[in-house]
ZATI-39656 format. One record per residue (C-alpha): residue number from 1; residue in three letters; chain; x negated, y, z negated. Coordinates in pm, 1 decimal. Example, Ala and Ser with C-alpha at 12.3 -4.5 7.8 and 13.67 -1.06 7.14 Angstrom:
   nr  rest  kette         x         y         z
    1   Ala      A   -1230.0    -450.0    -780.0
    2   Ser      A   -1367.0    -106.0    -714.0
This chain:
   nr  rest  kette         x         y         z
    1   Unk      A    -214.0    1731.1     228.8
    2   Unk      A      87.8    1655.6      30.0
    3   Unk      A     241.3    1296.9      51.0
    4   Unk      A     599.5    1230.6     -85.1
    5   Unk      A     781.4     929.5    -193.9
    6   Unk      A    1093.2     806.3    -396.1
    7   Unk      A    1007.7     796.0    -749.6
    8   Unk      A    1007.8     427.4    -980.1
    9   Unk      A     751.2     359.0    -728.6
   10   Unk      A     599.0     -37.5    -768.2
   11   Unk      A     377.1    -272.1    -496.8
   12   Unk      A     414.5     -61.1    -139.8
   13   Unk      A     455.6     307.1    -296.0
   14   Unk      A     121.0     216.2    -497.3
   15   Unk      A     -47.1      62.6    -217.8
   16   Unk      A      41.3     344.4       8.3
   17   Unk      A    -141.8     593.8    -195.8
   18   Unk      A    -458.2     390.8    -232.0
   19   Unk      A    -437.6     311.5     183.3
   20   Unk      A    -394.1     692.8     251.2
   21   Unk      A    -684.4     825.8       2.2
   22   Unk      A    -935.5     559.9     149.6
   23   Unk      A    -866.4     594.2     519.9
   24   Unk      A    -634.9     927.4     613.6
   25   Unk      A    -642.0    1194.5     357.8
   26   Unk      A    -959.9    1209.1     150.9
   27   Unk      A    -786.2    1469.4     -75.3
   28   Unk      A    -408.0    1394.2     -79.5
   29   Unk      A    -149.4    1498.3    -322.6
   30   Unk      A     145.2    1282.7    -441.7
   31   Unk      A     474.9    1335.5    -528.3
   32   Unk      A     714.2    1115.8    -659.1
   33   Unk      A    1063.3    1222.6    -645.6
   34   Unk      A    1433.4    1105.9    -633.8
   35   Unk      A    1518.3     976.8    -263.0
   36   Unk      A    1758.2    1222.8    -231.9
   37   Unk      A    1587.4    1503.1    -254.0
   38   Unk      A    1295.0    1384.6     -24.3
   39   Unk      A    1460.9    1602.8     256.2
   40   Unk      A    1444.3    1861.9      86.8
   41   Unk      A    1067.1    1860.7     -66.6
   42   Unk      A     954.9    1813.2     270.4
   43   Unk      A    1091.9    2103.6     402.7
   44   Unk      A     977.2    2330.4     147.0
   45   Unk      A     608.2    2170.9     122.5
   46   Unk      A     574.5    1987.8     441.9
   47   Unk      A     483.0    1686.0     273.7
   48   Unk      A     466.1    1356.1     495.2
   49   Unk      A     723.7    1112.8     334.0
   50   Unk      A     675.0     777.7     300.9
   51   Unk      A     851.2     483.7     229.3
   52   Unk      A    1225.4     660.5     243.1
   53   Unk      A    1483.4     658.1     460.5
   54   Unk      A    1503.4     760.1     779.6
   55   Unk      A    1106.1     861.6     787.8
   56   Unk      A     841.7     774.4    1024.5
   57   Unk      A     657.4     611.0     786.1
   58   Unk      A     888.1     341.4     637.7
   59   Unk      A     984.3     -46.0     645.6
   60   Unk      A    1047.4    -127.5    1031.9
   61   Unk      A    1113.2    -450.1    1215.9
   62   Unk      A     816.8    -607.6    1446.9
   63   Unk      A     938.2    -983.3    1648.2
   64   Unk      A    1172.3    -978.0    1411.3
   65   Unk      A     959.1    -929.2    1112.1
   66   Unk      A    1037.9    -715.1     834.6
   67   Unk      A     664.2    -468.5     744.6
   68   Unk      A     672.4    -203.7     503.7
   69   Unk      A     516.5     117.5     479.9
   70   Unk      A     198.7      -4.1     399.3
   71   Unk      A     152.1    -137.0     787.2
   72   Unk      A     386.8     167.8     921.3
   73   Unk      A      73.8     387.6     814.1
   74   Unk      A    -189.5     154.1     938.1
   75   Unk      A     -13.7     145.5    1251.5
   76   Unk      A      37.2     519.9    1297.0
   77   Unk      A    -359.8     609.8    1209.3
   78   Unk      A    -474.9     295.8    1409.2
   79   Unk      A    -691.5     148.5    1095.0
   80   Unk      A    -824.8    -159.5    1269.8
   81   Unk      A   -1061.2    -305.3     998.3
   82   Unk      A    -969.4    -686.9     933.6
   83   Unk      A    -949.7    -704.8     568.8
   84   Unk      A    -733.4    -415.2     548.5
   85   Unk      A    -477.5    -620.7     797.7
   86   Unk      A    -569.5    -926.4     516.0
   87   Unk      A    -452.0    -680.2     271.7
   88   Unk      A    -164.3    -563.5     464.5
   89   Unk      A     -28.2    -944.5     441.5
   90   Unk      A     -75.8    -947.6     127.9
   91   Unk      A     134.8    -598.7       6.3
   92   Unk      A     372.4    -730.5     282.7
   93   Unk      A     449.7   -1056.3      92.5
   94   Unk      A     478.2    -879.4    -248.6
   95   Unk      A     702.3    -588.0     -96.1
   96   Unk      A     967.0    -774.4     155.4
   97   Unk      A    1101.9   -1095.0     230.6
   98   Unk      A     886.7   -1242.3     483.7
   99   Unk      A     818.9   -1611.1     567.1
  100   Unk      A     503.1   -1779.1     458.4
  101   Unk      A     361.7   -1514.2     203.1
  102   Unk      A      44.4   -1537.4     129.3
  103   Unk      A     -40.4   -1719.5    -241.7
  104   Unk      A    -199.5   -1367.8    -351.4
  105   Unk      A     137.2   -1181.5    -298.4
  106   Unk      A     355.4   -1329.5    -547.5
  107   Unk      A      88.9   -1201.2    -866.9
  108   Unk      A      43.6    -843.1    -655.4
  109   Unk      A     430.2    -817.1    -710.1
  110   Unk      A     395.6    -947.8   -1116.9
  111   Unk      A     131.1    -717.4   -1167.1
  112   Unk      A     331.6    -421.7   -1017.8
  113   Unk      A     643.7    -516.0   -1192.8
  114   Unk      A     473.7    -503.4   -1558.4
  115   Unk      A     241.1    -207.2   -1491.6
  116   Unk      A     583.1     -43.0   -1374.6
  117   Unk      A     752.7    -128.9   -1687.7
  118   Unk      A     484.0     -45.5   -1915.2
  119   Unk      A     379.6     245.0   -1772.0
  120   Unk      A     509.5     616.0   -1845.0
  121   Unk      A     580.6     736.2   -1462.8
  122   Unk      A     471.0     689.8   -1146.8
  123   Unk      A     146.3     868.7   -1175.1
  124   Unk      A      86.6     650.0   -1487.5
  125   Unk      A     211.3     354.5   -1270.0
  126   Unk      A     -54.1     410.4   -1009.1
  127   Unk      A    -362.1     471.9   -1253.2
  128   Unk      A    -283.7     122.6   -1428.3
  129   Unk      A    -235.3     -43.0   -1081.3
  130   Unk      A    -562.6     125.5    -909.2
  131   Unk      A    -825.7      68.0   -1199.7
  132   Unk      A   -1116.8    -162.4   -1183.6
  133   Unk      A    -979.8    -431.4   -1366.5
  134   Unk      A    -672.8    -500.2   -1134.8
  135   Unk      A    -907.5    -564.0    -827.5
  136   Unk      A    -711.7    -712.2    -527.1
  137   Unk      A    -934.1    -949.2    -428.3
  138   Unk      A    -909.4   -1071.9     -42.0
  139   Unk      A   -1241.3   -1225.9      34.6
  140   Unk      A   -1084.0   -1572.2     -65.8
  141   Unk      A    -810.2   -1499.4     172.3
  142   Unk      A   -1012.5   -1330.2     453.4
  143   Unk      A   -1264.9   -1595.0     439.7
  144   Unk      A    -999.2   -1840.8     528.0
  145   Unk      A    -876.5   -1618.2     783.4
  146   Unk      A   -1147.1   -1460.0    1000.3
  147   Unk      A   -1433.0   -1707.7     891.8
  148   Unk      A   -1746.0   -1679.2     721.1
  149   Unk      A   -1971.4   -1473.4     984.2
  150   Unk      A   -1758.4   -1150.4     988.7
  151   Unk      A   -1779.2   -1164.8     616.6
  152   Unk      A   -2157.1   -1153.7     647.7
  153   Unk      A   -2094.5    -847.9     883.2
  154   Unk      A   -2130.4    -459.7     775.9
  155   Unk      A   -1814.9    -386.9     894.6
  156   Unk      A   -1611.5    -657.5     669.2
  157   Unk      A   -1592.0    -535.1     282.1
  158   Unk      A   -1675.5    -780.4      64.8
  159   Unk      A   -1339.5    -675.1    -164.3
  160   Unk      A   -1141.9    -390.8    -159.1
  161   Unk      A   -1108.8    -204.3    -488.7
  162   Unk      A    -803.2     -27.9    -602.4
  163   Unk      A    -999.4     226.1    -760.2
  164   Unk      A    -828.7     538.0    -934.6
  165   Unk      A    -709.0     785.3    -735.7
C-alpha cells in the first residue's frame, strides 16, 4: 500500500512511517511530496495521506487537546498496546504544543531536527531517525506510568526500536 505525506518530513512524518510498518501495513511504500500536490498523488495512486491538510489522518483536537497524526492512525486501526500510547505521548510532545510534555519529547524533537538537517531527503531523514542507535527508549517512562507488573507481562515490549524501514 502506498502512504503519502508532505515532504521536509521531521518527528510525526518519521514516526508515522515506523507506526504504520510495525502495526498496519507490513509492506508499505512512502512518498514524500510537496503538500500541494498531495491531492493529486492520491488520486492517481490511491495512496492514504497522512499528516496534510484536510486528510483523515492528520493533527485533530481531543478535550481540547491538540494530537497529531501519530495518534490519528492509532486511533483509526484501534492499536491498543500501552507502550505504544507511552510512545504516542511522547511524539505528541515533540510534534505539538501540548501541556506537560513528557521529559523524553524535547530530545525526540533535537534528534529529528539535526537528522533533518543533516540528512539528504526524507528517505535519508527516516533511515538516520529509524536505526539502532537512535532507540526511543520508553521503559523508563512506561514504568512510571503503568507500573512494574505489566512490564513483566508478554504483552508490554520491553523498548520499542525504530528500526530501518
Amino acid at each position: 500500500m502506498k502512504w503519502v505525506t508532505r515532504e521536509k518530513a521531521k518527528v510525526d512524518r518519521i514516526a508515522c512511517p515506523w507506526l504504520i510498518k510495525k502495526f498496519v501495513d507490513k509492506n508499505p511504500e512512502f512518498l514524500f511530496v510537496p503538500p500541494e500536490t498531495i491531492p493529486q498523488v492520491v488520486k492517481d495512486t490511491g495512496a492514504t495521506a497522512y499528516d496534510a491538510k484536510g486528510v483523515d489522518l492528520t493533527h485533530y483536537k481531543e478535550n481540547g487537546e491538540e494530537r497529531v497524526s501519530f495518534d490519528a492512525i492509532i486511533k483509526k486501526y484501534k492499536l491498543t498496546d500501552p507502550a505504544l500510547l507511552e510512545l504516542a505521548k511522547i511524539v505528541r510532545g515533540a510534534d505539538a504544543k501540548i501541556p506537560n510534555p513528557p521529559p523524553e519529547s524535547a530530545g525526540l524533537e533535537a534528534v529529528a531536527h539535526g537528522f533533518r538537517n543533516i540528512a539528504k531527503d526524507d528517505f535519508d531523514t527516516m533511515r538516520l531517525q529509524n536505526r539502532r542507535n537512535s532507540e526511543v527508549r520508553v521503559q523508563r517512562r512506561a514504568t512510571r506510568t503503568v507500573g512494574p507488573d505489566l512490564l513483566c507481562s508478554p504483552q508490554f515490549p520491553k523498548m520499542f526500536f525504530l528500526t530501518e524501514i
